[in-house]
Biopython code that builds the backbone (N, CA, C, O; Angstrom):
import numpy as np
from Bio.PDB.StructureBuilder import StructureBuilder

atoms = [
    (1, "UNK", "N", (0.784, -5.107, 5.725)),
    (1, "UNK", "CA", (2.009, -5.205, 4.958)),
    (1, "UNK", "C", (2.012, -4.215, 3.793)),
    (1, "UNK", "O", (3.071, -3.829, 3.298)),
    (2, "UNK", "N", (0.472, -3.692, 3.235)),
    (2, "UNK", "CA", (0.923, -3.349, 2.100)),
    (2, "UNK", "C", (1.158, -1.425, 2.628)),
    (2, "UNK", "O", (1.310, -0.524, 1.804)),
    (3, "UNK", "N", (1.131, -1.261, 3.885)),
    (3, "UNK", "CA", (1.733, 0.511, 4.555)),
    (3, "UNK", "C", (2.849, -0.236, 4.315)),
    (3, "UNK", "O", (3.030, 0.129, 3.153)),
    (4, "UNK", "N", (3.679, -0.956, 4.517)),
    (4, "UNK", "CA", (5.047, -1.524, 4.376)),
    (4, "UNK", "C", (5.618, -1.077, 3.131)),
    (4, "UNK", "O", (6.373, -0.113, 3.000)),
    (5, "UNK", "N", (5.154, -1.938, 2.122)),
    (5, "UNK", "CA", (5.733, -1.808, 0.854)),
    (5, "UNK", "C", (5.451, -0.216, 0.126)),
    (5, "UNK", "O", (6.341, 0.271, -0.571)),
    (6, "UNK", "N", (4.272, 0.457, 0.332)),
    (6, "UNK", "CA", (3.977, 1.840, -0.007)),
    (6, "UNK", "C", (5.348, 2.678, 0.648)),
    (6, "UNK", "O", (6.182, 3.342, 0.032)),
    (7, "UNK", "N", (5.266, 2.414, 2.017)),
    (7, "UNK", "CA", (6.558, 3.201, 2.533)),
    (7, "UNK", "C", (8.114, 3.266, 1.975)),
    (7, "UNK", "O", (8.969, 4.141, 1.836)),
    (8, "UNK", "N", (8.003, 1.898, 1.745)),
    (8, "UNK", "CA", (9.822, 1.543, 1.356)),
    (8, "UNK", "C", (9.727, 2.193, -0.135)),
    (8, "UNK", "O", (10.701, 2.926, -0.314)),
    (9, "UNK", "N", (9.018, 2.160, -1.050)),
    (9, "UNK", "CA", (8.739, 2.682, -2.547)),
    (9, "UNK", "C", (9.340, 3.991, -1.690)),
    (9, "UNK", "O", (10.506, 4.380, -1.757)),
    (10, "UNK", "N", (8.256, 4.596, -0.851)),
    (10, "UNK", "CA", (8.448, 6.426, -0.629)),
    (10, "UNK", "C", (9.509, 6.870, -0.495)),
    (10, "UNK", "O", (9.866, 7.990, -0.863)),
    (11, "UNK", "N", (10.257, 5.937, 0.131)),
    (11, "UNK", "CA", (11.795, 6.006, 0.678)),
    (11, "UNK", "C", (12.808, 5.590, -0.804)),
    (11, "UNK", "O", (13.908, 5.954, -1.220)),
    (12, "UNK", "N", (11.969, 4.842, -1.176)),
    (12, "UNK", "CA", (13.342, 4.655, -2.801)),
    (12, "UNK", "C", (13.150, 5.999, -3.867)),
    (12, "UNK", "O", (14.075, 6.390, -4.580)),
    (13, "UNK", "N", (11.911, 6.574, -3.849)),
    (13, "UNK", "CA", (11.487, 7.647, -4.247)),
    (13, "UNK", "C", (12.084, 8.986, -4.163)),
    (13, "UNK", "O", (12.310, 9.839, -5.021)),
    (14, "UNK", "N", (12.321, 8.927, -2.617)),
    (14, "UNK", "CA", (12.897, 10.221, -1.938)),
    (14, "UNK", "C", (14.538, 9.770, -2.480)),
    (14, "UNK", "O", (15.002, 10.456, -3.390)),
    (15, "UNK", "N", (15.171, 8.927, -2.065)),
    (15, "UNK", "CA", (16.257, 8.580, -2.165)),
    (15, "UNK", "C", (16.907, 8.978, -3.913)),
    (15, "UNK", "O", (17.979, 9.542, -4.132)),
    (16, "UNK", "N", (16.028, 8.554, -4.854)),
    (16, "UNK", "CA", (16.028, 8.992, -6.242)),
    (16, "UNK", "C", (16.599, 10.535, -6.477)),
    (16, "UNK", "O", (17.557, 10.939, -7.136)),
    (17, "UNK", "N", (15.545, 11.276, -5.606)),
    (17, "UNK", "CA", (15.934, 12.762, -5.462)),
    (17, "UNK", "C", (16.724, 13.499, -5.071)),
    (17, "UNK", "O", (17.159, 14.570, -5.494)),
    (18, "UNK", "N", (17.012, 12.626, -3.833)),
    (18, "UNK", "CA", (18.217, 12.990, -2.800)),
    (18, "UNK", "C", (20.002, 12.861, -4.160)),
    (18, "UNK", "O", (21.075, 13.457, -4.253)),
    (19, "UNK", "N", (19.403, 11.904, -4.781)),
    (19, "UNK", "CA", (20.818, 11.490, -5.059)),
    (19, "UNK", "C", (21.116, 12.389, -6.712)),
    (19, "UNK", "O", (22.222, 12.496, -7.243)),
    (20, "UNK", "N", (19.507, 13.064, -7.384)),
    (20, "UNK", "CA", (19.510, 14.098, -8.146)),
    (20, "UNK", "C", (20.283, 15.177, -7.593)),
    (20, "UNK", "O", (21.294, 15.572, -8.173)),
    (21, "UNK", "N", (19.920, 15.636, -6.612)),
    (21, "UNK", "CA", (20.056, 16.901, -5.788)),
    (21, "UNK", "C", (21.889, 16.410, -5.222)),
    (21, "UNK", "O", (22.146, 17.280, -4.390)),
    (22, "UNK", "N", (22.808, 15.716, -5.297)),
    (22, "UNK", "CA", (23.848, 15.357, -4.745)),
    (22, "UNK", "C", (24.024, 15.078, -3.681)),
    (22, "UNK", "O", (25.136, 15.159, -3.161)),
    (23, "UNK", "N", (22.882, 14.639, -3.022)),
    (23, "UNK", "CA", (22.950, 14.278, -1.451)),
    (23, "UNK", "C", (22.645, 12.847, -1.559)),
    (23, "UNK", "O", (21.591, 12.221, -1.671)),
    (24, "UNK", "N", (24.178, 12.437, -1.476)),
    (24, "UNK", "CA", (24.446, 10.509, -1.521)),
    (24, "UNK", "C", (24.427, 10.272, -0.037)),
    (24, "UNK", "O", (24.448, 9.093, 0.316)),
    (25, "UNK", "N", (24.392, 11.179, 0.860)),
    (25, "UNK", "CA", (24.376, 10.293, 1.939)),
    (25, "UNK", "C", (23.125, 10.463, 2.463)),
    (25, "UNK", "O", (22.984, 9.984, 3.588)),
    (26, "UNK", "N", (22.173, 11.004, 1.980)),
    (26, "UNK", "CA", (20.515, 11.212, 2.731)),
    (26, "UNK", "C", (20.278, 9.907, 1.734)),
    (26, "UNK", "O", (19.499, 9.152, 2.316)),
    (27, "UNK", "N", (20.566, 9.503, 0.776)),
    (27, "UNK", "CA", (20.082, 8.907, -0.346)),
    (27, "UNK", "C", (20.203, 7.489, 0.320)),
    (27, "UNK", "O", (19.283, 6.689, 0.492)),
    (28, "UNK", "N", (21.515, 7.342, 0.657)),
    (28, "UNK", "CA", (22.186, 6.160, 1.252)),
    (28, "UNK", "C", (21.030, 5.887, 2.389)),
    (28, "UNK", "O", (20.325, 4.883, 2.283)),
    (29, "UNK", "N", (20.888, 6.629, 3.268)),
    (29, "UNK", "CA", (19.870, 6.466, 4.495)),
    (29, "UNK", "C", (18.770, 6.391, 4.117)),
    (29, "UNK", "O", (18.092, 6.058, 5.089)),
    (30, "UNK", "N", (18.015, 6.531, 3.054)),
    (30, "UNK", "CA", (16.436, 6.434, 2.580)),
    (30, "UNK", "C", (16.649, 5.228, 2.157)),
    (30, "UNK", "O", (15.796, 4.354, 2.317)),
    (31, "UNK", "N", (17.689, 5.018, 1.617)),
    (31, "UNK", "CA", (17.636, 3.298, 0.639)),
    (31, "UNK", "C", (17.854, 2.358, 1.640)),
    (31, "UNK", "O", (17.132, 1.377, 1.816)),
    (32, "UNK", "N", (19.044, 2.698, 2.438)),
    (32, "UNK", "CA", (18.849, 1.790, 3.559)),
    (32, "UNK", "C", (17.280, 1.652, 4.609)),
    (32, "UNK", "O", (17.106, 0.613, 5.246)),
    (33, "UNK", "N", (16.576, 2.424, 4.654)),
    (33, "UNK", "CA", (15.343, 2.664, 5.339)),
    (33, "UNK", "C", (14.725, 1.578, 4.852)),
    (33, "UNK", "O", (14.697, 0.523, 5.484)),
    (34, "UNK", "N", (14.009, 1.776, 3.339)),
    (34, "UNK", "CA", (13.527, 1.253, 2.066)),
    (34, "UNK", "C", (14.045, -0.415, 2.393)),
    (34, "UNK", "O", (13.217, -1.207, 2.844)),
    (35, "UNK", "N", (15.356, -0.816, 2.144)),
    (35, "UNK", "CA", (15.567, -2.246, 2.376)),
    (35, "UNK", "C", (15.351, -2.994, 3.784)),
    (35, "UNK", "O", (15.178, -4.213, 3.791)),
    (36, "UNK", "N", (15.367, -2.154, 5.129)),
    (36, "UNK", "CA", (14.849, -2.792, 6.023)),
    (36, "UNK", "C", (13.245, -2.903, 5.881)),
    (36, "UNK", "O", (12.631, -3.565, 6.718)),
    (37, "UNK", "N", (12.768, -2.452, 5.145)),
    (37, "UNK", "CA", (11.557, -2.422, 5.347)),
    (37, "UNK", "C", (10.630, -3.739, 4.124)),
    (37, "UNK", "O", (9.534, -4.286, 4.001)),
    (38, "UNK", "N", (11.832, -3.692, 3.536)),
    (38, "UNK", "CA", (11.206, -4.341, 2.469)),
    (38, "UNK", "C", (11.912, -5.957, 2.860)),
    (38, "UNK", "O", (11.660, -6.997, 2.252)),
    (39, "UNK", "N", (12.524, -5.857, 3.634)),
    (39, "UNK", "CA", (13.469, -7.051, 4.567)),
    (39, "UNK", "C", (12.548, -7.935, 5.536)),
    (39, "UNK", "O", (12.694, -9.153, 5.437)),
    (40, "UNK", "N", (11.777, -7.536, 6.304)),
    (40, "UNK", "CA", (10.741, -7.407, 7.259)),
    (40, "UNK", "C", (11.285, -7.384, 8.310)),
    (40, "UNK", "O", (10.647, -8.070, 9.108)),
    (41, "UNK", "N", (12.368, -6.834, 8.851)),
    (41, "UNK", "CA", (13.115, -6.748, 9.778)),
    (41, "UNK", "C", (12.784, -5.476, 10.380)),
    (41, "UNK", "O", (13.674, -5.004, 11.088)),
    (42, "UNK", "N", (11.714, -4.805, 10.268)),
    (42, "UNK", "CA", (11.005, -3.524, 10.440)),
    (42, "UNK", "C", (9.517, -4.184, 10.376)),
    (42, "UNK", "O", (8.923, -4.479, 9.339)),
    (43, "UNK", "N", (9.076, -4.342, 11.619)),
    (43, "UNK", "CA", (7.820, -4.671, 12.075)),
    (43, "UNK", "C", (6.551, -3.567, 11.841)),
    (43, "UNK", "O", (6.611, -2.413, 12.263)),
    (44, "UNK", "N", (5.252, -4.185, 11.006)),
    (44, "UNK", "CA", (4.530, -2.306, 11.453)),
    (44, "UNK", "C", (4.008, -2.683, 12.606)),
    (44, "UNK", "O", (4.027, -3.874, 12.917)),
    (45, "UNK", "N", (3.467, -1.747, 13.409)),
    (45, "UNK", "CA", (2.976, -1.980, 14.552)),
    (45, "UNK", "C", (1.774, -0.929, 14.349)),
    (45, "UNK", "O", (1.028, -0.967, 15.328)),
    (46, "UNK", "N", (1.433, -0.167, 13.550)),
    (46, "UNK", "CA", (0.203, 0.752, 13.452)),
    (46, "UNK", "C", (-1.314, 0.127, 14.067)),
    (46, "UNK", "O", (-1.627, 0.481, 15.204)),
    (47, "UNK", "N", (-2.004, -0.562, 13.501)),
    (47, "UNK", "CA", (-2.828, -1.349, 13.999)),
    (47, "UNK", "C", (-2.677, -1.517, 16.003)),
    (47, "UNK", "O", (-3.393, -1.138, 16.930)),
    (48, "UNK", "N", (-1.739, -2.061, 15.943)),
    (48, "UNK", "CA", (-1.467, -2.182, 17.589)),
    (48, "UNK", "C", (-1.554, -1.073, 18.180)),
    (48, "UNK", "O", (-2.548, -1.152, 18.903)),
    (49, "UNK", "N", (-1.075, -0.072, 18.288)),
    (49, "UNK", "CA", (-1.180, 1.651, 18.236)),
    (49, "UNK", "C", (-2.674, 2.116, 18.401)),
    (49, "UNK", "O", (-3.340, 2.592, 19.319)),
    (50, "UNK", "N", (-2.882, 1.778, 17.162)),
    (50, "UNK", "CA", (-4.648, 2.155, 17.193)),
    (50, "UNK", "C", (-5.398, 1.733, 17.995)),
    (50, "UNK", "O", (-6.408, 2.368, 18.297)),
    (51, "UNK", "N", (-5.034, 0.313, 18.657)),
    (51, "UNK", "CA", (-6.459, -0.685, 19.139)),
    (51, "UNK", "C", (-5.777, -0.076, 20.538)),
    (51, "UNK", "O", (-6.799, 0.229, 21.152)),
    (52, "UNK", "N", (-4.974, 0.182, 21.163)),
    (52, "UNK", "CA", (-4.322, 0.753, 22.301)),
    (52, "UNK", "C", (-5.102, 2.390, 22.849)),
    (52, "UNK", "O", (-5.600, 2.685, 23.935)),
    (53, "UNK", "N", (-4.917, 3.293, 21.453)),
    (53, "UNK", "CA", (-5.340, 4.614, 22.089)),
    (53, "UNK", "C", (-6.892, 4.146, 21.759)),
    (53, "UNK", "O", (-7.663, 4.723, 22.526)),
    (54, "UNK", "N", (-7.437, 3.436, 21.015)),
    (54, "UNK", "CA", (-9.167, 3.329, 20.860)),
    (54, "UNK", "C", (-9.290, 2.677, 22.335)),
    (54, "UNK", "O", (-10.142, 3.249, 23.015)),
    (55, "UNK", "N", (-8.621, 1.593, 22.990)),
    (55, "UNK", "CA", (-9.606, 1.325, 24.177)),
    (55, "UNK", "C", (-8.902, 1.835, 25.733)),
    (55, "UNK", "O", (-9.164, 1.565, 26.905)),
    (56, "UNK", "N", (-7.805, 2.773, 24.999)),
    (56, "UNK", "CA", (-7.665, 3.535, 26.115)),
    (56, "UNK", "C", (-8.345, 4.750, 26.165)),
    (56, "UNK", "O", (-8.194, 5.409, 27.194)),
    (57, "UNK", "N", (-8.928, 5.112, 25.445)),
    (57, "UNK", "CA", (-9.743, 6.588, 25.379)),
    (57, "UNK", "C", (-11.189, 6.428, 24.946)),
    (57, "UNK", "O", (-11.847, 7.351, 24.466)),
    (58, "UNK", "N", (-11.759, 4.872, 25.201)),
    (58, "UNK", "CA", (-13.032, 4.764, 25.043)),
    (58, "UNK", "C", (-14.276, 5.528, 26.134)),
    (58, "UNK", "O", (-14.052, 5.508, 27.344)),
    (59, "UNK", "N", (-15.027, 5.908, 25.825)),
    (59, "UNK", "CA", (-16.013, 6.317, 26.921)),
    (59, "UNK", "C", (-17.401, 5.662, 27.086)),
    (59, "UNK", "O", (-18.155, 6.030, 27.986)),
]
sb = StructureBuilder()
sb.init_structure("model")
sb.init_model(0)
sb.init_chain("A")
sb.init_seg("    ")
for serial, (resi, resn, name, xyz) in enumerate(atoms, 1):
    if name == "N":
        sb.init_residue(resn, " ", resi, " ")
    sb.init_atom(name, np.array(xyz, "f"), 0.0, 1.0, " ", f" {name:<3s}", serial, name[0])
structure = sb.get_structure()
């Protein structure tokens, strides 16, 4: 959970900039990113990923 919350920050971060720079609609899409994520309606699945290519490419 906590790649979760690091991510959605990155995304409110970027979004900060986006909306310095006058780009409200990249801004809009990072913040929206940011609240699904911070929603949990955005699953991580990294871990699962990993244990997949580790015992598919074990020797």
């Amino acid at each position: 959970m906590d790649r979760m919350k690091k991510a959605a920050a990155e995304h409110r971060r970027i979004a900060a900039v986006q909306r310095e720079r006058g780009r409200d609609a990249a801004a809009d899409r990072h913040e929206a990113r940011a609240d699904a994520l911070e929603s949990g309606r955005v699953t991580d699945r990294t871990d699962d990923v990993i244990g997949l290519f580790r015992a598919a490419f074990r020797r």
